[in-house]
N, C-alpha and C positions, 0 to 999 in steps of 0.2 A: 504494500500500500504506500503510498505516495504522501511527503509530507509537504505541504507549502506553510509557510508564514502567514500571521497576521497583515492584511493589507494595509492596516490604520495601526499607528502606534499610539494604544492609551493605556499608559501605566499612571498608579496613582491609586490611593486607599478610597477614592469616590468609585473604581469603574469593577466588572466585571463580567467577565469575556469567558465564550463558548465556541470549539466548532469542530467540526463533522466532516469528514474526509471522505471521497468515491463514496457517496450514498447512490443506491440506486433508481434515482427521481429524475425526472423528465429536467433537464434543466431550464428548458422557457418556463417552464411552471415557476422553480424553485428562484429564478431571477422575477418573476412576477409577484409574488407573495415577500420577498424580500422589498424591493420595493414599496408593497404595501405597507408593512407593519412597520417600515422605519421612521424614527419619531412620536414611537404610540409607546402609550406604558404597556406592561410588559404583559400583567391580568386584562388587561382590553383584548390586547392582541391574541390571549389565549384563548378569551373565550369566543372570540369574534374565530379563529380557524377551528373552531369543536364545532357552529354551524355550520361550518364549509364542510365538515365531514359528516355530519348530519343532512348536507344537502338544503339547509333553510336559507344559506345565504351564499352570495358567491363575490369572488375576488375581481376588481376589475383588471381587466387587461388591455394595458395602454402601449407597451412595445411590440407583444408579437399577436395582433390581436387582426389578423386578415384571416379573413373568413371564417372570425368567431361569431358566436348568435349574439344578440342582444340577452339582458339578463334584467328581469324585475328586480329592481330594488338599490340600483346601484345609484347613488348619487356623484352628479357629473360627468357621470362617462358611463357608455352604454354597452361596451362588448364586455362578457367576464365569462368566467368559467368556475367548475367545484374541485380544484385540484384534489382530491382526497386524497391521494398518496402522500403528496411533497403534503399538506398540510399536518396529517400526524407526523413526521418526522419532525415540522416545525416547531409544531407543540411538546413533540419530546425534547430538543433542542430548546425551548424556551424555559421549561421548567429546568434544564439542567442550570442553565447561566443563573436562575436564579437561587437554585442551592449552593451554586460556586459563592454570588453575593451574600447569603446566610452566611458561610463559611469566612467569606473575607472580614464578615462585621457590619454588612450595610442592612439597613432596611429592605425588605423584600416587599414591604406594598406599595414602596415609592421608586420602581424602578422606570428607568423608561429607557427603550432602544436609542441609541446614537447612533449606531452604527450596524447595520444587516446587508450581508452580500452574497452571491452564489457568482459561481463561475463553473465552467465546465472542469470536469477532471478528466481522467483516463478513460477511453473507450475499452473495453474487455472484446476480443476479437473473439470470433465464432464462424461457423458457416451453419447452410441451410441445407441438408443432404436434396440434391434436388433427382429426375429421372437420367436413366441414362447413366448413371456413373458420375455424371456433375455436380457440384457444388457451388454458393450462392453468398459470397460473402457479408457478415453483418458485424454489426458492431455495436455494441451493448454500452448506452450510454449512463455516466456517473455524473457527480455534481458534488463542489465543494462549498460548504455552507460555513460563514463567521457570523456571530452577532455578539455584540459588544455594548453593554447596559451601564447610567449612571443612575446614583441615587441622586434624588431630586431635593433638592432643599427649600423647603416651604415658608 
């Protein structure tokens, strides 16, 4: 498995940081919900992707959003989608960052994302036994996810 760096350097007794390496998630999803929850506390953000896998609410998508349907309910922008995959992975990734922050000594109801990113990781190669004695090559794609939380000072 493949290790990369934190892309943002935030060290300091306010921040605490999570992330996730060749997860097996769509990566336009997992850049589309990063995007979304950046900037939101941390319990918002939880509970608002436990709809998305429940199906009551969906994510809007604003970079790779051709030939996505429209979605009830989405304010400002109208194509979205119910990532459910990348979305529990999110949520298990958010509650981790926020037990790292227990751990560091911050407040866990006053956290709020600064920083959420995905990027692609490593393709796992494969093929498709095809007829004939032929093969179909594929490539099994991964995604590396950071999010990085401060506590908020009231």
């Amino acid at each position: 498995m493949a290790r990369t760096a934190y892309s943002v350097e935030a060290e300091g007794e306010q921040f605490a940081r999570a992330k996730a390496n060749e997860l097996p998630v769509s990566p336009k999803h997992a850049i589309e919900i990063a995007r979304f929850i950046r900037n939101q506390d941390v319990d918002r953000a939880i509970d608002y992707l436990t709809e998305v896998v429940a199906l009551r609410k969906a994510v809007p998508f604003r970079r790779f959003n051709r030939n996505v349907a429209h979605k009830r309910g989405l304010s400002g922008w109208d194509a979205g989608r119910d990532p459910v995959k990348a979305s529990k992975t999110y949520i298990r990734l958010l509650e981790g960052v926020k037990k790292n922050a227990e751990y560091s000594g911050l407040d866990a109801d006053r956290l709020t994302i600064v920083h959420a990113a995905a990027n692609r990781g490593r393709g796992q190669k494969g093929f498709f036994p095809r007829a004939m004695g032929r093969a179909t090559p594929k490539r099994r794609e991964t995604v590396n996810i950071e999010i990085i939380v401060r506590e908020v000072q009231e």
